[in-house]
C-alpha positions, 0 to 999 in steps of 0.5 A: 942782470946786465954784465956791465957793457949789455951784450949777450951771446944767445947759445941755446934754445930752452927746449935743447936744456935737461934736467938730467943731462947738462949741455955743453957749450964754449963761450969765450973759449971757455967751457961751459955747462948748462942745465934746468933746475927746477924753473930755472937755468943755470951755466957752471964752468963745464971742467972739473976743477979737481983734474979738468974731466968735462962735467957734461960727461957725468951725471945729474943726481939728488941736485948734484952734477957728479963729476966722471972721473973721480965722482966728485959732486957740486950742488946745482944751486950754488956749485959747492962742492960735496962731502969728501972732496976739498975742491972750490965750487964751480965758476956760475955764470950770468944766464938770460932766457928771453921770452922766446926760450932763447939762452943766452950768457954774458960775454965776455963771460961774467961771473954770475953775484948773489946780491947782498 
């Protein structure tokens, strides 16, 4: 996906990414979150938006980040939030992995769109 004017900022190297542990990167002063899900990356907005706990801080489960302040949950996959809680979903963002593992995000930061 090009995010309109073609330039990527290259942020990590693939081997740096976990399953279980999110990455945490800044990119347009923004904070970012990346992690594998199963053979993909993905990169959410790296706050809370509930009170703005940086989610690198909490913990991957059931394909849940969680967040560590209050134990709000959003699914990997699209970013909803979980049962419980009244919150919109993360913020995801445009990803890019070359073929050397290198991962890069759209900059300016572009908000990733599931085609229709």
């Amino acid at each position: 996906m090009d995010n309109g004017n073609g330039k990527w900022c290259p942020i990590a190297s693939l081997a740096d990414l976990s399953h279980d542990k999110p990455l945490e990167v800044i990119v347009d002063e923004a904070v970012v979150i990346l992690l594998r899900v199963e053979d993909e990356v993905v990169a959410y907005q790296g706050l809370c938006p509930h009170q703005f706990a940086r989610l690198a801080h909490g913990h991957v489960a059931a394909g849940s980040i969680h967040c560590p302040q209050h134990k709000a949950c959003f699914d990997l996959r699209d970013g909803a939030c979980g049962p419980g809680w009244l919150l919109p979903a993360l913020r995801q963002y445009s990803v890019r992995v070359d073929t050397a593992g290198i991962v890069s995000l759209a900059s300016p930061l572009s908000i990733k769109t599931t085609p229709t």
